[in-house]
C-alpha positions in Angstrom: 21.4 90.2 33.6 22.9 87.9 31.4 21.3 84.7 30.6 22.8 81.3 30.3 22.1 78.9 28.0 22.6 75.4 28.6 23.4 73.2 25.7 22.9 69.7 25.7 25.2 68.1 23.0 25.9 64.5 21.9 23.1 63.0 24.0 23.7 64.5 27.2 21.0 63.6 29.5 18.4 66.1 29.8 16.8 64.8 32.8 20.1 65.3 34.9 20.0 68.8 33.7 16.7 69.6 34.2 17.6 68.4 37.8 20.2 70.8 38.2 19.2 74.3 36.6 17.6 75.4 39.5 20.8 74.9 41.5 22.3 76.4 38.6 20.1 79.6 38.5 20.2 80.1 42.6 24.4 80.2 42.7 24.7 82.6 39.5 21.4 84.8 40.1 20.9 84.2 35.9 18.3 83.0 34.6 19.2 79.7 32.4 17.8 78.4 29.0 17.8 74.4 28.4 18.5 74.8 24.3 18.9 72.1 22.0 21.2 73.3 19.0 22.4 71.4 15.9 26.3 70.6 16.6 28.1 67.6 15.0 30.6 66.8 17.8 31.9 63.6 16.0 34.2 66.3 13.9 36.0 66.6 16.6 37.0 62.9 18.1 40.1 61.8 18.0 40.5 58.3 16.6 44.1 58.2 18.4 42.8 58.9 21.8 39.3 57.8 21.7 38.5 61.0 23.5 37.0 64.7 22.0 39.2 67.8 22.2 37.4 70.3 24.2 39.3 73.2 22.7 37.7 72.6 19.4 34.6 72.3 20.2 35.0 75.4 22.1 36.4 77.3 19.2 34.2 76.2 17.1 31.1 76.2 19.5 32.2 80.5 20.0 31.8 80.8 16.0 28.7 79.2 15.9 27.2 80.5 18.8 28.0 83.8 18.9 24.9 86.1 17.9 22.8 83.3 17.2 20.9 83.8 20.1 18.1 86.4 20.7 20.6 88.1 23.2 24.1 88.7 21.9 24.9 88.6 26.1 24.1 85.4 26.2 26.7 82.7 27.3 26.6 79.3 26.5 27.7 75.7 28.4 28.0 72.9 26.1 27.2 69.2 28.1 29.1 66.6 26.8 28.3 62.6 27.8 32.1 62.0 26.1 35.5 61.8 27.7 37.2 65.4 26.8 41.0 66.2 26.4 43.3 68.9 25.7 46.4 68.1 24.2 48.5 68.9 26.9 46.6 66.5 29.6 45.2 63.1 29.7 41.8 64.2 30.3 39.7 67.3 31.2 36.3 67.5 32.9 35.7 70.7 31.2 37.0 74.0 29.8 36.1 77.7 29.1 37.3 81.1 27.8 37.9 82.7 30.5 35.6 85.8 30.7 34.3 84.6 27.5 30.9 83.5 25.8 31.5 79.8 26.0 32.3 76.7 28.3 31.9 72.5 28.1 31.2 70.3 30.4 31.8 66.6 30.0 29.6 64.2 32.6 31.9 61.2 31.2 34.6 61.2 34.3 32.3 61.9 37.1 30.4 59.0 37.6 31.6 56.3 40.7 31.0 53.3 38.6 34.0 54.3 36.2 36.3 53.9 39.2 34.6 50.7 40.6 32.2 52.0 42.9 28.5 51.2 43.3 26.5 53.8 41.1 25.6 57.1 43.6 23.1 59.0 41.6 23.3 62.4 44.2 27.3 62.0 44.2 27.0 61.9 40.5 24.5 64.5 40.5 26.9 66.8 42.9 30.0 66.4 40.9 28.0 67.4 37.7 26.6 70.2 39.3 30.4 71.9 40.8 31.5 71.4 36.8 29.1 73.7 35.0 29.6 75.9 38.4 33.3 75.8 38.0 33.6 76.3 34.2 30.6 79.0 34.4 33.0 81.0 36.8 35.7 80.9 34.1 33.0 82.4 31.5 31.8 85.2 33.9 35.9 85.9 34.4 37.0 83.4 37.8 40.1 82.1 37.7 41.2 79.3 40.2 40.5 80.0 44.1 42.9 79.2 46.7 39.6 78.1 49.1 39.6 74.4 48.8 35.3 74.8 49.7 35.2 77.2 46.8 33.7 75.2 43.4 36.5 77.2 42.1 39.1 75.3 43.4 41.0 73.9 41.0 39.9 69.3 40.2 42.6 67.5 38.6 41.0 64.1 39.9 37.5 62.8 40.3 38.0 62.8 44.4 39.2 67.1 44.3 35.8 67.4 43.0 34.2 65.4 46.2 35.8 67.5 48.4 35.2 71.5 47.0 32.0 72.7 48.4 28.9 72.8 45.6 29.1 77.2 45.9 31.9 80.1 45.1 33.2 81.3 48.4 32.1 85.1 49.2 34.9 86.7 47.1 34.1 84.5 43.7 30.2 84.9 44.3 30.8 88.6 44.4 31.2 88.8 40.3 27.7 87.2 40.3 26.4 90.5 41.9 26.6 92.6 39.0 25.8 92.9 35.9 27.9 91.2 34.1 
């Protein structure tokens, strides 16, 4: 099967990812690799928008990553602590290729103090963990779903996120079955 790995860039926190592998590993039946890589992200902030563009860094993530790992299968989930963008929207919790090598996840959105709330380390933990679901999907070839439980429901705001379910409904989870 084909492995993940999961790499934490820009001082992304390890010990929320370290908390949420296992979840991780049980919803995409792969196993998952916590790797630390070299990767300047600062190349790709935007002085204009104080925010990163998550194309880039895919782009550029792709050419870097690709066979550099001991299994040329391998795909690869950059975690970002920094707000993301994509030129045609304000802000992005993540992107992917779809049915490609590589996705990124920011954690910069999803936590309730940044909309005035008290801090809510399991909500925060839960909104982390449908992200790298969601944009993991995309990599393995998922486009939106139409079931709002599904983690592949499309999250344009913080409180879409709170209310998809934290798993792919039975037709998404089916392309975790194979091989791919």
């Amino acid at each position: 099967m084909t492995p993940v790995h999961i790499l934490p860039l820009g001082g992304a926190r390890l010990e929320l990812l370290e908390r949420v592998i296992p979840s991780v590993e049980q919803k995409i039946h792969r196993s998952t690799l916590l790797r630390e890589i070299d990767f300047d992200t600062e190349q790709f902030y935007d002085d204009e928008r104080s925010q990163y563009n998550s194309t880039k860094i895919l782009l550029h993530l792709r050419q870097r990553y690709a066979g550099a790992g001991e299994n040329d299968d391998a795909r690869a989930i950059a975690v970002v602590p920094f707000d993301l963008y994509i030129p045609i929207l304000t802000y992005v919790f993540g992107e992917a290729e779809v049915n490609g090598r590589v996705a990124v996840v920011s954690s910069y959105r999803l936590a309730p103090e940044r909309y005035g709330l008290a801090p809510d380390a399991n909500l925060f933990q839960s909104r982390f963990l449908k992200e790298i679901l969601h944009e993991l999907g995309h990599v393995f070839g998922l486009l939106h779903c139409i079931s709002q439980e599904c983690v592949m429901h499309s999250s344009s705001y913080v409180e879409e996120i709170d209310l998809k379910g934290d798993g792919y409904c039975e037709s998404c989870a089916g392309i975790f079955e194979g091989n791919s």
